[in-house]
N, C-alpha and C positions, 0 to 999 in steps of 0.2 A: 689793913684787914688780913689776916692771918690766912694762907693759903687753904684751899681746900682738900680734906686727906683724900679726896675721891681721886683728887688730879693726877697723884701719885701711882695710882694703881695702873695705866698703860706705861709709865716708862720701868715698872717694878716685873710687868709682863714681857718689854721687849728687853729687857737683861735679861730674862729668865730664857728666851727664847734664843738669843743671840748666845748666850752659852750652852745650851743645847744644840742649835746648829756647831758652833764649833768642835765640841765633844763628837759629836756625829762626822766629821771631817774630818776631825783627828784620826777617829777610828780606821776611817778608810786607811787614810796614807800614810800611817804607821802600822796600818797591815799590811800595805803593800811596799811599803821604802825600807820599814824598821826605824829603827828610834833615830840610827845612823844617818841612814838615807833621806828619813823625812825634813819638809821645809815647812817653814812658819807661811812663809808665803805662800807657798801650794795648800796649807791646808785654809787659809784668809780667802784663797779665792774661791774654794772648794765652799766654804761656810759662806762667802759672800758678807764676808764681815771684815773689816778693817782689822789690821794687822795688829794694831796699837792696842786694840779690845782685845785679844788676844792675850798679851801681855800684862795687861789691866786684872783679867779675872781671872788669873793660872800664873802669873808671874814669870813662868819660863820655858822652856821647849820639853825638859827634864820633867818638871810638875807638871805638863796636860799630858804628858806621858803617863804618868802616873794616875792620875784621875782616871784616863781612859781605862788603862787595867783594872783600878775598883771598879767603875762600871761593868767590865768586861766581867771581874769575877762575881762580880753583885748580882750581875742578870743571871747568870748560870743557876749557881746558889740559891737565888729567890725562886727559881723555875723547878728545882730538886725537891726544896721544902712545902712545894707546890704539888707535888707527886700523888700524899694523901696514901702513903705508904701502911699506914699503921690500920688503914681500912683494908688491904688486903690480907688473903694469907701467906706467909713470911716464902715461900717461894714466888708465887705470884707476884710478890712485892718484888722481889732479886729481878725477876725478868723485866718488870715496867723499868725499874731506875738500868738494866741493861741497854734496853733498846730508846728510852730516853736518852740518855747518855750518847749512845751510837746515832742516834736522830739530833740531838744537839750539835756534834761533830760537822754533822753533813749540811747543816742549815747553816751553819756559824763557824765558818771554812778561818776568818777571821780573828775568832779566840785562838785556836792554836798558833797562828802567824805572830800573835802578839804575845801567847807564853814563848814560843820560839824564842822572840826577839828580847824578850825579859829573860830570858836565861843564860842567852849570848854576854848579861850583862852583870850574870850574876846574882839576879835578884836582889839588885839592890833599891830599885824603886818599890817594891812590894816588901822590902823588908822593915821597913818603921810603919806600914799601913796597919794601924789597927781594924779599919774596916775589913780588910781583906780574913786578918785574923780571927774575929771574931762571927764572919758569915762562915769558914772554912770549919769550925771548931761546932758549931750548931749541924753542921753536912756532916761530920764525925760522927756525932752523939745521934743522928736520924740514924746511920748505918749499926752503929754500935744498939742501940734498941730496937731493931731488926733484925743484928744475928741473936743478940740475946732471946728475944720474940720466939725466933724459930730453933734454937736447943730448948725452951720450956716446952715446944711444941712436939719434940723430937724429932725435926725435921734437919736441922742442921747442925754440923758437929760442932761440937764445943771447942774452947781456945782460940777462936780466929779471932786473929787481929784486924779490926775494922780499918783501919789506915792501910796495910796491908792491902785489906779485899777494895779499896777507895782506889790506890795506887795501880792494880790488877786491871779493872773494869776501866780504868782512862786509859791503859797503857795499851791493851789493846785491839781500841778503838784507833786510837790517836795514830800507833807506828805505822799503822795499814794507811791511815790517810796521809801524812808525811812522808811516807816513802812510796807513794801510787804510782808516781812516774819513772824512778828508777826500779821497783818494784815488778812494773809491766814489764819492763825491757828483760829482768832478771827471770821473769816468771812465765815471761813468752804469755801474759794474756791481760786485757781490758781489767783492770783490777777496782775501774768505775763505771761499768757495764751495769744493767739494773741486776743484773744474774746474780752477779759475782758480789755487790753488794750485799742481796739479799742472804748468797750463801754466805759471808761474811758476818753476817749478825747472827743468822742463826748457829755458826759457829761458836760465837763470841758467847753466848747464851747458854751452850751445852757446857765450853769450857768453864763458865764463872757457876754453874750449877754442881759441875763433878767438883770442882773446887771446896764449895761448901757445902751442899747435903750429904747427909749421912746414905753410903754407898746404897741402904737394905728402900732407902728412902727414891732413888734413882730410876727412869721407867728402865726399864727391862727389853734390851733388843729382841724382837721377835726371832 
C-alpha cells in the first residue's frame, strides 16, 4: 500500500524548522566569532541539532555563511521595501528610511558584525549571490524614484546619485556605531547614552536633508 502523502508533512516541517534553527545559530556565532572564529560545533549545539544536519543542508562552514548574509541582507531589504515610501512626501520619505535605517542599526547590532566580517573577506561570499543582488538593486530603484519624486516636486536638487545618497545614509549610521567604544574614549563621552543617541539621529537627519533639498527648500534657523 503506497505510503500516505499526509505522513510526509511532519518530517517536511521538522527540516524546515531544523534549518531554521540553525540559520538562527549561525547568526549569532558568526556575529560574534566571525566566519574565522566560528565553529560547526558551537553553532550544532547553539541550534540543538546534530552536527551532521548541518553539513547535510548548507554543505559547509563557508555556504551557511553565506545563507546567513542573504538572510541578513533579505531581512533588511524586505523591511526598506516595507517603508511605503511613495505614500509619503519626498522629504518625509528621506527622514522615515533615515531613522529606519539608524533604528535597524541599533536593533540588529549583528548585521553590521557580519558585513564587518564579509568584508575582512573580501566579499567573496556575497559575490556570486544573486539574491543579495537582485533585493540590493530594487533598494536602489525605491531611492532613485524618491529623489526623482522630490525634484518633480522641487523639493530636492537634481543630479543626485541614489547609490551615493544609499552609501551616505549607511555610513553614517554604521561609523558611530562601529567605532562607540573607541569613539567614547576619543570623544570623552557615552556615545550610547539615550542623549547622545537621540542627538545622533537627529543629527544624521539634518545632514542627509542639507545633502539633498534644495537649500531655498531647507527650515530656516530662527
Amino acid at each position: 500500500m503506497p505510503d500516505d502523502p499526509e505522513s510526509t508533512k511532519p518530517r517536511t516541517r521538522d527540516a524546515g524548522a531544523t534549518q531554521a534553527r540553525i540559520l538562527a545559530a549561525a547568526k549569532i556565532e558568526f556575529a560574534e566569532a566571525g566566519l574565522g572564529g566560528a565553529r560547526v560545533d558551537a553553532i550544532a549545539a547553539r541550534a540543538k541539532a546534530n552536527k551532521r544536519m548541518i553539513y547535510h543542508y548548507f554543505g559547509s562552514k563557508e555556504a551557511l555563511f553565506q545563507h546567513v548574509l542573504e538572510a541578513a541582507y533579505l531581512d533588511i531589504r524586505t523591511a526598506e521595501q516595507a517603508l511605503d515610501l511613495d505614500g509619503l512626501p519626498p522629504a518625509a520619505a528621506l527622514e522615515r528610511l533615515a531613522r529606519f535605517t539608524w533604528g535597524y542599526y541599533l536593533k540588529n547590532p549583528e548585521f553590521i558584525t557580519l558585513v564587518n566580517s564579509e568584508n575582512l573577506h573580501r566579499a567573496r561570499h556575497v559575490e556570486g549571490s544573486e539574491v543579495i543582488r537582485a533585493i540590493s538593486r530594487k533598494f536602489v530603484a525605491m531611492t532613485e524614484s524618491l529623489l526623482a519624486r522630490g525634484v518633480a516636486e522641487g523639493v530636492f536638487r537634481p543630479g543626485l546619485d541614489p547609490v551615493q545618497l544609499n552609501i551616505t545614509i549607511a555610513a553614517i549610521g554604521y561609523y558611530y556605531l562601529t567605532n562607540r567604544f573607541t569613539g567614547a574614549i576619543v570623544f570623552e563621552r557615552d556615545l550610547m547614552a539615550p542623549q547622545a543617541l537621540e542627538a545622533r539621529l537627529a543629527f544624521n537627519i539634518e545632514t542627509e536633508m542639507r545633502l539633498v533639498c534644495r537649500p531655498d527648500m531647507l527650515p530656516q534657523d530662527p
